[in-house]
C-alpha positions, 0 to 999 in steps of 0.5 A: 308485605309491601314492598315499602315495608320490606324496603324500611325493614332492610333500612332499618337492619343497615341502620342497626348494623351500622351502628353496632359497628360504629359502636365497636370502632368507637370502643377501640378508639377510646380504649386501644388495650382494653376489653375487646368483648365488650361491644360484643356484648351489646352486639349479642344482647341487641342480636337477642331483642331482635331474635325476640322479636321476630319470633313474636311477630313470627307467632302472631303471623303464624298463629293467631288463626283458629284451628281445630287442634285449638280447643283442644289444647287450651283445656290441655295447657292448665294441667301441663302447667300445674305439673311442670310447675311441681316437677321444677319444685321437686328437681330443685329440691332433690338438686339442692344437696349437690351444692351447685353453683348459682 
């Protein structure tokens, strides 16, 4: 990667992070006795995107080459599907009498 796409993600990710903590400062500001989790929700929810992310552009860069294995698995991941997909209907069926909180 070049180095001036290297330098606007670091850029980015002091942005990122600067905010999250200008938006907790913000939060205690507003609300000195009050629910110290909540911008550690939109912290860990905006964590969560951005592990997404990079694990999609992880994929593309690691993955979107042909293999010899390739071929291979693409007839082999129909079947997979078929069957996983049954046996969640069958587990949640034989879950179902246990009475398990949502």
């Amino acid at each position: 990667m070049p180095c001036r796409v290297m330098a606007g993600f670091a850029l980015a990710w002091l942005a990122f992070w600067l905010l999250m903590i200008l938006v907790a400062v913000q939060e205690n500001l507003r609300d000195p006795g009050g629910d110290r989790r909540r911008p550690l929700v939109s912290e860990g929810s905006s964590m969560q995107w951005c592990a997404l992310v990079t694990a999609l552009g992880f994929a593309r860069r690691h993955f979107n080459v042909d293999h010899a294995w390739r071929r291979y698995l693409t007839n082999a991941v129909f079947p997979v599907y078929i069957l996983h997909q049954t046996l969640i209907i069958l587990v949640a069926m034989a879950l179902r009498p246990a009475s398990l909180p949502d």
